[in-house]
C-alpha positions as CSV (number, residue, x, y, z in Angstrom):
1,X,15.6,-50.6,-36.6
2,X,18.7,-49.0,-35.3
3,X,16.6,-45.7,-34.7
4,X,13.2,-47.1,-33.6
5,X,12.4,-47.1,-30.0
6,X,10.7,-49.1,-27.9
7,X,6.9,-47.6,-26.1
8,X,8.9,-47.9,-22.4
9,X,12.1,-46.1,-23.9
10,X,9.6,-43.2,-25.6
11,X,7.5,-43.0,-21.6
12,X,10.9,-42.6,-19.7
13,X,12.1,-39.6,-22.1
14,X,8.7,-38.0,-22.1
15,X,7.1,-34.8,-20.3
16,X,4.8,-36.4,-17.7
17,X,7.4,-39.1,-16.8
18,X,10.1,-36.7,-16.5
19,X,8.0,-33.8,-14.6
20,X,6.9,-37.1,-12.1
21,X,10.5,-38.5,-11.1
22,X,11.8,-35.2,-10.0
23,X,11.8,-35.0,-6.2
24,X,13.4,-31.9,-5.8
25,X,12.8,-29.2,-8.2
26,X,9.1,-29.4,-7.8
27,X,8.5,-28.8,-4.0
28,X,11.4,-26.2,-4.1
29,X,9.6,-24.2,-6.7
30,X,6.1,-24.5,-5.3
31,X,8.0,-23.1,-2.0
32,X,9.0,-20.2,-4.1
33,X,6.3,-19.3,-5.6
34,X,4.8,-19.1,-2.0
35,X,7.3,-16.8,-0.4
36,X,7.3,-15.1,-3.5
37,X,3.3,-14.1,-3.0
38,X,3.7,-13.9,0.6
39,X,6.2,-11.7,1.4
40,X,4.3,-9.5,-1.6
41,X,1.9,-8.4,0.6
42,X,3.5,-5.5,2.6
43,X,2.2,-4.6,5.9
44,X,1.8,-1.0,6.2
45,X,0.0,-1.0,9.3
46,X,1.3,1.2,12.3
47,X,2.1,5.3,11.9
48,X,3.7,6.9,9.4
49,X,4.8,10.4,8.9
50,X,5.4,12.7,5.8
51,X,5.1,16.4,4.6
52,X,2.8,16.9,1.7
53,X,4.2,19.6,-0.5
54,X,1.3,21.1,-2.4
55,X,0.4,23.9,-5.0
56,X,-2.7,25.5,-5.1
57,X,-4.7,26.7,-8.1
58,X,-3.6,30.5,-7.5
59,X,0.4,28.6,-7.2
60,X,0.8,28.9,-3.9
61,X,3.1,26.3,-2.0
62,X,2.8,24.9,1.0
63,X,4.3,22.2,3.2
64,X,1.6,20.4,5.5
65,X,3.0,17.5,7.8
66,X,0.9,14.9,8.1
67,X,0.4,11.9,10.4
68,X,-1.5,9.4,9.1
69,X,-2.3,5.9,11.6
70,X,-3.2,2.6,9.6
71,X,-4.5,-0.1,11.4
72,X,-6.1,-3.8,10.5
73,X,-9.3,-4.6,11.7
74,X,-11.0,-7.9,10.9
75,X,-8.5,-8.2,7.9
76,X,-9.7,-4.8,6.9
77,X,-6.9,-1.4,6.6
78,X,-8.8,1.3,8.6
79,X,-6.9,4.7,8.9
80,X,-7.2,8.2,10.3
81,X,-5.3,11.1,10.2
82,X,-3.8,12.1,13.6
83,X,-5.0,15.9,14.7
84,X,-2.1,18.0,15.4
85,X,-2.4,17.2,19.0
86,X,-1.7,13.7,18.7
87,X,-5.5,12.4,19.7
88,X,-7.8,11.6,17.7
89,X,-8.3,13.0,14.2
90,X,-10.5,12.2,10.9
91,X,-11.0,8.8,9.9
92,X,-10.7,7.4,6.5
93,X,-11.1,4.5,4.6
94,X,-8.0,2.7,2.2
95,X,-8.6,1.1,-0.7
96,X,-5.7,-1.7,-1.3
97,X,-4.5,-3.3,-5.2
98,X,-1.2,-4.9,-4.6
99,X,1.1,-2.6,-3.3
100,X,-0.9,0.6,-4.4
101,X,-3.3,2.3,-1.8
102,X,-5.8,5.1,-2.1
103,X,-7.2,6.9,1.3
104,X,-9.6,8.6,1.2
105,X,-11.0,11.0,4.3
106,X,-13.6,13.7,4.4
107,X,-13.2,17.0,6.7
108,X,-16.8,18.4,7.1
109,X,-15.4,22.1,8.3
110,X,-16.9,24.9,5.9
111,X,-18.7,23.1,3.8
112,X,-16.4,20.2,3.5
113,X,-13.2,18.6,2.4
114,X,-12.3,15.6,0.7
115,X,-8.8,14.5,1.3
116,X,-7.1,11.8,-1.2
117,X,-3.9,10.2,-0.4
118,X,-2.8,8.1,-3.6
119,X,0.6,5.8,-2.3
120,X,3.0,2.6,-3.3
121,X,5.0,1.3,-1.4
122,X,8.1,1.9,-2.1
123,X,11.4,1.1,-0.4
124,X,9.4,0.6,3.0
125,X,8.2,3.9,2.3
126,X,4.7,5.3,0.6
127,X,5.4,7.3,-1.8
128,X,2.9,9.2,-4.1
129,X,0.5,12.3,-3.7
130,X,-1.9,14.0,-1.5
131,X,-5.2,16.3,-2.5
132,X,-7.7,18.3,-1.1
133,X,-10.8,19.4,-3.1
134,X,-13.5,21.7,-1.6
135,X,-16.8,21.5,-1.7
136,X,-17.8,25.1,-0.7
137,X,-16.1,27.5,-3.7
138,X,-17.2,30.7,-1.7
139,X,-15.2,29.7,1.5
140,X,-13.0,27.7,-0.2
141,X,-11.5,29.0,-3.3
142,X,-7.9,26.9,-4.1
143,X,-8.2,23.4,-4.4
144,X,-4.6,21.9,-3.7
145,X,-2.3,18.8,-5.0
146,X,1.1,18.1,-4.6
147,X,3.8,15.2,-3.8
148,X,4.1,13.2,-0.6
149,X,6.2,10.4,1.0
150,X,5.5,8.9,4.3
151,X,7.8,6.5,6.4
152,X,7.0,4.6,9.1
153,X,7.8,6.2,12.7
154,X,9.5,4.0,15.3
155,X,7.1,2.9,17.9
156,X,6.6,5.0,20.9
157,X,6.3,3.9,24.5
158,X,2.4,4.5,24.6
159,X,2.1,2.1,21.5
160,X,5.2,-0.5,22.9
161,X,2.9,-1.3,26.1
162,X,0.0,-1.8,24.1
């Protein structure tokens, strides 16, 4: 008898009853979890600008700065690569998994280009790789692939007043 228990003694030292009579630990863990999947999702909206430094099949290097401008329309990331004037450019569409994106443009000169920009975020920056494949080999003969990391530029005036 000394070791038997009673059936309200063996409830009060159980699981459920336990997991029930905490006031505290519970909501503070289901706020955690939240913040902890909110703040996942990183906003990469806004411009961001970054030097691609690509090889080509025949080994040639080059450095080609880029400005890419990512924007959020009807919860969907839209983007375009700004034209070396500053207006205007070539649109292209992002494809989002977590903090890994994939954009993906098409320049129709010559025959055509498609242009593939494969990020994570990083360290508020997006870091990864940038290609260009050709679709006309007699105009085009060097496809080209190298390393890229864009950060975010400050916002200008122009975009301030907006």
């Amino acid at each position: 008898m000394l070791f038997q228990q009673t059936t309200e003694t063996m409830y009060r030292t159980s699981l459920p009853y336990i997991v029930l009579r905490m006031k505290f630990p519970i909501p503070a863990l289901t706020l955690a979890f939240l913040l902890i999947h909110t703040t996942g999702a990183q906003d990469i909206t806004g411009r961001w600008v970054g030097v691609a430094e690509t090889t080509d099949e025949s080994g040639a290097n080059r450095m080609e700065r880029q400005t890419l401008e990512i924007k959020s329309e009807d919860g969907k990331l839209t983007g375009l690569l700004v034209s070396r004037s500053g207006k205007g450019g070539i649109p292209f569409q992002i494809q989002q998994d977590e903090g890994k994106f994939n954009l993906l443009g098409f320049l129709p000169l010559d025959g055509g280009e498609h242009l593939r920009w494969k990020f994570e975020f990083k360290n508020g920056n997006l870091v990864g790789t940038f290609s260009a494949m050709h679709d006309n080999p007699k105009k085009w003969k060097y496809d080209r692939i190298g390393a890229m990391t864009v950060t975010k530029a400050p916002p200008t005036a122009a975009t301030e007043s907006k």
